[in-house]
Structures are given as structure tokens and as C-alpha cells.
C-alpha atoms as a printed R data frame, in Angstrom:
    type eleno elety resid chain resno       x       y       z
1   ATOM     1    CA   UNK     A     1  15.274 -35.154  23.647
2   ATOM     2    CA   UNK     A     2  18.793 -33.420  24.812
3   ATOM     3    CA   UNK     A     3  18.855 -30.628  26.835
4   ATOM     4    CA   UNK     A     4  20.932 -28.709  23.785
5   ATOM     5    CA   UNK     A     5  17.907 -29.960  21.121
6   ATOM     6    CA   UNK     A     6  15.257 -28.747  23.458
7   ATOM     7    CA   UNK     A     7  17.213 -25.252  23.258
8   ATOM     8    CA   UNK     A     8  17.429 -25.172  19.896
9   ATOM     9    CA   UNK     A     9  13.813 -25.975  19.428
10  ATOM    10    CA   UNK     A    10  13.025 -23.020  22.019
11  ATOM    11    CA   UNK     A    11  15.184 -20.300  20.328
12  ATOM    12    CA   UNK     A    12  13.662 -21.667  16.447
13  ATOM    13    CA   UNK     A    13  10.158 -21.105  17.925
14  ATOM    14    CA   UNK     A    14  11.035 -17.706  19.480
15  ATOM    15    CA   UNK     A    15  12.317 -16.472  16.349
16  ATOM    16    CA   UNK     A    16   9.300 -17.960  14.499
17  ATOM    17    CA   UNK     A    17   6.847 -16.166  17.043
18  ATOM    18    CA   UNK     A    18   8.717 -13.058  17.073
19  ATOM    19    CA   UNK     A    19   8.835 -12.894  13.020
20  ATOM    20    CA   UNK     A    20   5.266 -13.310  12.709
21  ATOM    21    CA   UNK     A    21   4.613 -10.225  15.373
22  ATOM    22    CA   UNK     A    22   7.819  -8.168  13.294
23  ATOM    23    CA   UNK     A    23   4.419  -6.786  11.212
24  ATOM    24    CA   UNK     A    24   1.741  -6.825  13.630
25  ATOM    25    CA   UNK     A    25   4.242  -4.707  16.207
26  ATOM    26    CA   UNK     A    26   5.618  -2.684  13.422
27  ATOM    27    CA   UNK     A    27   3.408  -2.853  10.256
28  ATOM    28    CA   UNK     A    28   4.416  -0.884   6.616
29  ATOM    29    CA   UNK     A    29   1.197   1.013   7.284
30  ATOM    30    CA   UNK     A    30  -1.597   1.639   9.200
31  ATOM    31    CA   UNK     A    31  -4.756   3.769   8.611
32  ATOM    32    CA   UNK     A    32  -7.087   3.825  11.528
33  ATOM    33    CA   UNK     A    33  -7.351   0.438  13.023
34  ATOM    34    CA   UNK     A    34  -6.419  -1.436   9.520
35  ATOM    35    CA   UNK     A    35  -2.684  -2.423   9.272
36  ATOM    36    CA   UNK     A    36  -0.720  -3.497   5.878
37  ATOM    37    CA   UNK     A    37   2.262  -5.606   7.006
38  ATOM    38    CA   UNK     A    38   5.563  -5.368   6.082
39  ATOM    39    CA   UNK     A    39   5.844  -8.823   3.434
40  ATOM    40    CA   UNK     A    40   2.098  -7.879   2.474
41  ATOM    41    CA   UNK     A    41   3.812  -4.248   1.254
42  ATOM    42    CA   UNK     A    42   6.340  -5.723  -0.006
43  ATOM    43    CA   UNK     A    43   4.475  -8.161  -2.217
44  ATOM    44    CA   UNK     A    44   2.127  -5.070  -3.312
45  ATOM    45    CA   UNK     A    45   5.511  -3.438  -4.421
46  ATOM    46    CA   UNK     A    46   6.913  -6.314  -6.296
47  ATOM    47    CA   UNK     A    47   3.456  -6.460  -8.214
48  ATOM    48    CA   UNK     A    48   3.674  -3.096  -9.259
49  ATOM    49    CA   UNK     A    49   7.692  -3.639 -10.398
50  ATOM    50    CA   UNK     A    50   6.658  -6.944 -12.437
51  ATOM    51    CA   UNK     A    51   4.394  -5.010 -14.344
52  ATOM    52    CA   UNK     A    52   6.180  -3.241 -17.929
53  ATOM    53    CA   UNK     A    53   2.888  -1.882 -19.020
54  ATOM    54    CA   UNK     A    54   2.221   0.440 -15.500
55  ATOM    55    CA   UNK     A    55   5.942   0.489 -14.339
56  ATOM    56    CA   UNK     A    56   8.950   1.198 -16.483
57  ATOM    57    CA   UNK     A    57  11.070  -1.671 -15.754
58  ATOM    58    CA   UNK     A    58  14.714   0.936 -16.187
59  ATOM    59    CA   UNK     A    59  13.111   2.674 -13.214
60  ATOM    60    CA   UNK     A    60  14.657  -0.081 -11.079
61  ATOM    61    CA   UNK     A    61  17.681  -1.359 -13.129
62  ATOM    62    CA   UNK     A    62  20.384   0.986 -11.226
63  ATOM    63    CA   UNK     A    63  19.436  -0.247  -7.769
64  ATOM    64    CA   UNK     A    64  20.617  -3.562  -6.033
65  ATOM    65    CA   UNK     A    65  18.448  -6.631  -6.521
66  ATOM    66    CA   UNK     A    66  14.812  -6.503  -4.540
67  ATOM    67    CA   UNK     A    67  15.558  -2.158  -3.616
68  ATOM    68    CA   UNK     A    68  13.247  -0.428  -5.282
69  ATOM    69    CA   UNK     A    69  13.442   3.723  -5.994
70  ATOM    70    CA   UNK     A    70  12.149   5.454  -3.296
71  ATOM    71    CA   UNK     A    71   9.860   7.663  -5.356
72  ATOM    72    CA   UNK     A    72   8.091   4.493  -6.381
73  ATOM    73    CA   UNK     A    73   7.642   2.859  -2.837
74  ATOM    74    CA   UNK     A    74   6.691   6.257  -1.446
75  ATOM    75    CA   UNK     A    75   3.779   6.269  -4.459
76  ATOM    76    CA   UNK     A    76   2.828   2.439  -4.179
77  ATOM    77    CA   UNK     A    77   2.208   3.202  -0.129
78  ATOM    78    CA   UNK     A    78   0.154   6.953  -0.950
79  ATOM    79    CA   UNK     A    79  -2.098   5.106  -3.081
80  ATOM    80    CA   UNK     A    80  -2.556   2.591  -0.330
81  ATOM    81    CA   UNK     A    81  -3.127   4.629   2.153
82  ATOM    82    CA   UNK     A    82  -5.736   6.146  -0.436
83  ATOM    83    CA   UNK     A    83  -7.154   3.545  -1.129
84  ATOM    84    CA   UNK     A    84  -7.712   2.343   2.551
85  ATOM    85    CA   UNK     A    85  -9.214   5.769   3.648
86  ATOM    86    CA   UNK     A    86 -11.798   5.316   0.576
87  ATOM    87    CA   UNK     A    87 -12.189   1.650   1.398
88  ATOM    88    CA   UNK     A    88 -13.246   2.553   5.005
89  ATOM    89    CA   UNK     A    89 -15.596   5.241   4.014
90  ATOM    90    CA   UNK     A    90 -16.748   2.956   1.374
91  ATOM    91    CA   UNK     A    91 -18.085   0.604   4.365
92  ATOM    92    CA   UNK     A    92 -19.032   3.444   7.158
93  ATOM    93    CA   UNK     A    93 -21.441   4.401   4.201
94  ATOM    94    CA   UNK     A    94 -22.929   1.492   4.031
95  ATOM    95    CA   UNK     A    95 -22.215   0.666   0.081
96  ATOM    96    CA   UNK     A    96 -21.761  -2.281  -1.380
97  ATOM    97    CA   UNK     A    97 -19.480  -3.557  -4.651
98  ATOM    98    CA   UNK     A    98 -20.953  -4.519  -7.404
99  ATOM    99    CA   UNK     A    99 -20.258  -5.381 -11.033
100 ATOM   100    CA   UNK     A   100 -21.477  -1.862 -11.859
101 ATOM   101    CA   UNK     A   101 -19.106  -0.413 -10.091
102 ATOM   102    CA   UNK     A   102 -16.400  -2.125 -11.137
103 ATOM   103    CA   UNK     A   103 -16.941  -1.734 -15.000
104 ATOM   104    CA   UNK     A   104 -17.568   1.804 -14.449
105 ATOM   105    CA   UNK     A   105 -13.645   1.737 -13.215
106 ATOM   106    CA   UNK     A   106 -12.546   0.095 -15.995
107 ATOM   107    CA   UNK     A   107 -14.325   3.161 -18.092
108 ATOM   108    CA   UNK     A   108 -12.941   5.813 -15.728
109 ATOM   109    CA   UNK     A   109  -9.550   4.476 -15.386
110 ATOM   110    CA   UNK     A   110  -8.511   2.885 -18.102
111 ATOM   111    CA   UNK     A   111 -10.984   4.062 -20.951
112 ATOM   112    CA   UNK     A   112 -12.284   0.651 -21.994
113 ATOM   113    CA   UNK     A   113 -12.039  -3.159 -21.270
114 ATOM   114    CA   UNK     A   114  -9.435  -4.460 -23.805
115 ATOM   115    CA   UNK     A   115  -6.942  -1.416 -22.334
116 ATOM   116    CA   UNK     A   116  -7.897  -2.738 -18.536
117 ATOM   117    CA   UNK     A   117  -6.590  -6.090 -19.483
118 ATOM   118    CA   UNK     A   118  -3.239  -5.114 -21.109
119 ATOM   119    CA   UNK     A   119  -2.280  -2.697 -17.988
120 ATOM   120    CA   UNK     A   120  -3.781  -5.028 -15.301
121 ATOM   121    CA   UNK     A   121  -2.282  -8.343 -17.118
122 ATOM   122    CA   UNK     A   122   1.029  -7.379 -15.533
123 ATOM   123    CA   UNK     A   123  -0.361  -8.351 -12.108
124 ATOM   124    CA   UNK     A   124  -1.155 -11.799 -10.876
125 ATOM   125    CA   UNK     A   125  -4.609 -12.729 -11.107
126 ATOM   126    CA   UNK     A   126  -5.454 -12.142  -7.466
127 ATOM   127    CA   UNK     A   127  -3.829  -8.128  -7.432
128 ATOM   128    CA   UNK     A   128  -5.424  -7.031 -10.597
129 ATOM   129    CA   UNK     A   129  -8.566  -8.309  -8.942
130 ATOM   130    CA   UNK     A   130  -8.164  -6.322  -5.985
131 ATOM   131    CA   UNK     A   131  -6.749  -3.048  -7.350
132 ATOM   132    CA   UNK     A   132  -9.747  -3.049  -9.300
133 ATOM   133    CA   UNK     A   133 -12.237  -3.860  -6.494
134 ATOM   134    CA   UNK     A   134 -10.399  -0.633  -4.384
135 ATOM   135    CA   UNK     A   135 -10.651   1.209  -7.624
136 ATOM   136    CA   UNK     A   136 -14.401   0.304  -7.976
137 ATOM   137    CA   UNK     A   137 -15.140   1.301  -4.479
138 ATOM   138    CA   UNK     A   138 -13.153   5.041  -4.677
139 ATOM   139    CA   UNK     A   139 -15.218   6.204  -7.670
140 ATOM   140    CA   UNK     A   140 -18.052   4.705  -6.446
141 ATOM   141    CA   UNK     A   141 -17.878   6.477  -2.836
142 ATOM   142    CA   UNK     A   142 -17.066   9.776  -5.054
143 ATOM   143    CA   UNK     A   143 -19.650   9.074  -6.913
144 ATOM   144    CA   UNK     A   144 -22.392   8.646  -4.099
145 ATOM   145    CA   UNK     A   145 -20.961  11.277  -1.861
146 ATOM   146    CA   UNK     A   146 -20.644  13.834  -5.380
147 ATOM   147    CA   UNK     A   147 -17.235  15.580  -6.161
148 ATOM   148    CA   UNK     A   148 -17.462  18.481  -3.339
149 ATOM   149    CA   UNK     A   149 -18.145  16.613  -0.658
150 ATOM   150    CA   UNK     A   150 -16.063  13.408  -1.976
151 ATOM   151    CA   UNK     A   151 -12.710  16.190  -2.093
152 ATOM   152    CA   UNK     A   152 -13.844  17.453   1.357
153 ATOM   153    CA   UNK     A   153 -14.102  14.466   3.068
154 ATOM   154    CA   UNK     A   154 -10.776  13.428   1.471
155 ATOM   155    CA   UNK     A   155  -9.136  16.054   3.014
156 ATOM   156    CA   UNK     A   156 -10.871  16.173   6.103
157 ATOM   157    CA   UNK     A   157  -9.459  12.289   6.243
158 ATOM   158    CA   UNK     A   158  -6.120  12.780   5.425
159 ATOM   159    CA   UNK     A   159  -5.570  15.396   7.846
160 ATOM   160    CA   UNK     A   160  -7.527  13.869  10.701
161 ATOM   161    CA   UNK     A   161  -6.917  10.048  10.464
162 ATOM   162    CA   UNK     A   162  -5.010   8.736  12.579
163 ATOM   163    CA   UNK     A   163  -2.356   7.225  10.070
164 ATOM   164    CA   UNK     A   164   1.184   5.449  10.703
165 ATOM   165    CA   UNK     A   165   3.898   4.694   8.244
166 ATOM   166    CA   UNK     A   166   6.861   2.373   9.045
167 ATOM   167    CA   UNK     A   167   9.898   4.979   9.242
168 ATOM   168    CA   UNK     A   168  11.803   2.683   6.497
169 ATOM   169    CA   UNK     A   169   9.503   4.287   4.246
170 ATOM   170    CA   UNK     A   170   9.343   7.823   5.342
171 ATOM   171    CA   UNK     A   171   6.847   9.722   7.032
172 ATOM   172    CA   UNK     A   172   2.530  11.144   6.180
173 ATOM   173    CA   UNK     A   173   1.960  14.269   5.570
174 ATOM   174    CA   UNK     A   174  -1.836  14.546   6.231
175 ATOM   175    CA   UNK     A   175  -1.614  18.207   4.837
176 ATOM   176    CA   UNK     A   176  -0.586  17.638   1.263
177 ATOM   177    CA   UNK     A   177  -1.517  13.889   1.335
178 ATOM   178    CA   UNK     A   178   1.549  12.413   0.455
179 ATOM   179    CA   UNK     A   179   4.550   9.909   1.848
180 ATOM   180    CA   UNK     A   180   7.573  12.121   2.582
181 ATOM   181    CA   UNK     A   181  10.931  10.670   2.208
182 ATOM   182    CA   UNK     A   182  12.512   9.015   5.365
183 ATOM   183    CA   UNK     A   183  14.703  11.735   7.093
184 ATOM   184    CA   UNK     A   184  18.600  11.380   5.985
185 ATOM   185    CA   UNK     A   185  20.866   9.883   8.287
186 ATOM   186    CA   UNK     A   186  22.727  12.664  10.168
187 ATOM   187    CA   UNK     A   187  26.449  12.938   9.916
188 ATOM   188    CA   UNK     A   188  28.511  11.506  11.837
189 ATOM   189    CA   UNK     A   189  31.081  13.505  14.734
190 ATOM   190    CA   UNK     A   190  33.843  15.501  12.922
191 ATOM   191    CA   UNK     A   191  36.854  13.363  11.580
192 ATOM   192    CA   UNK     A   192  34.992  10.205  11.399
């Protein structure tokens, strides 16, 4: 092999190794010790934009192909970090998921079984699966903790968990619970 193929092997491999750290070293998210990378985010958002009957689909139509509005990414990634916080507490209490749980979602959520289908049809097979198993498992921790202590140890864990988002996205606000908008750029020097 020539010295210049060899190279180009070398630097292709770098860039290979270092694009699968880019979301270990710098994940979209991370709640405690759980991280949500960057193309796993990303896919989350485009299931939520590919689905009319839980997304209006003008919400996006001003902004350049693949940008979504910032109002929606900022509400995709509060409901994940949600969700992770309940999914955690969900294990540290030692429950387990069920088909119970999951079809007393569907009543909660969506009211009945025929209206779960047309909002979750919008998502591929696998998402709708999952949103409904994190669903399952956040009424079902309210349910077995009760609604006092279920709000207090919400707010107990979004104040108190250690919890990172990517700056791209904007900042937590353990406080109110909620994804603040990325700071604005400042301006630049005078004249420029």
C-alpha cells in the first residue's frame, strides 16, 4: 500500500473514530449518568415533525430544510429529560412494565385505543412503541408513589439532578423545569 493511501486510510479512520465519540463527548442530553446523543435527538425530533396528527406540519414550513423551531426542539428535549427522570425512578423503585400499565396510558393520555392509534400512527413502529412504554412507566411511578409525593419528588429531581443539555439547544432550568433558549450571540465590536 503507498505511503499517501496509508494516510488517507489513517485520517478516514480518525474522522470515523472521532464522529462516533462527537455524542459520547458531547451528547444532546444527559440526565444523571444516561446520555441521549446528538443523531439519537435528532431522530426523536424528526419523529415528532413527521407526525400531522401531534405536530402541525406549518410549524416548520418557514425554516430551512431539516431546522426545526426552537420552541419545538426545546419541548421534544423537556419531555425527554422528563421522561428520563421518571424512567430512572421508575427502576430505583423497583417497578416493572406491564401491559397494565401501558393500556392505562392509552386511557390517561389519549382517552381510548382507536384515538392512541391515529396520534401514535404518525411515528414509526419502533417510537410509538417507546413513547408509550415511557408514558406507561410516568403514570405508573405517579401512580405508585400517589400525586403528592409523585409532584414532590418531581421537583426535588429537577432541581437536584445533575442534568446537561448540549448548548445548541439551550440551557435547564431545574427551577421551573424547562429548556431555556440558547443565549443570543452577542454583537459584534462597533462598526462591524
Amino acid at each position: 500500500m503507498s505511503r499517501r493511501l496509508l494516510t488517507l486510510v489513517a485520517l478516514a479512520l480518525a474522522g470515523l473514530l472521532t464522529a462516533g465519540c462527537a455524542d459520547d463527548v458531547s451528547p444532546a442530553v444527559r440526565v444523571g449518568d444516561t446520555k441521549i446523543g446528538t443523531a439519537d435527538f435528532q431522530a426523536e425530533l424528526d419523529e415528532w415533525v413527521g407526525n400531522p396528527a401531534l405536530v402541525d406540519p406549518q410549524l416548520n414550513q418557514a425554516g430551512a430544510p431539516g431546522a426545526y423551531s426552537g420552541s419545538l426542539v426545546r419541548g421534544v428535549l423537556g419531555q425527554r429529560i422528563d421522561l428520563m427522570l421518571n424512567d430512572q425512578e421508575f427502576e430505583a423503585q423497583g417497578l416493572e412494565l406491564d401491559d397494565s400499565m401501558r393500556q392505562q396510558a392509552i386511557a390517561v393520555v389519549f382517552g381510548d385505543q382507536a384515538t392512541a392509534d391515529q396520534q401514535l400512527k404518525g411515528f414509526s413502529a419502533d417510537y410509538a412503541s417507546s413513547i408509550l412504554d415511557d408514558l406507561a412507566r410516568q403514570i405508573a411511578l405517579s401512580t405508585a408513589l400517589g400525586e403528592e409525593a409523585y409532584t414532590a419528588w418531581r421537583t426535588d429531581a429537577y432541581a437536584t439532578t445533575d442534568i446537561e443539555v448540549s448548548p445548541r439547544y439551550g440551557t435547564w432550568d431545574g427551577s421551573t423545569g424547562a429548556v431555556l433558549a440558547p443565549a443570543a450571540p452577542l454583537p459584534g465590536p462597533a462598526g462591524t
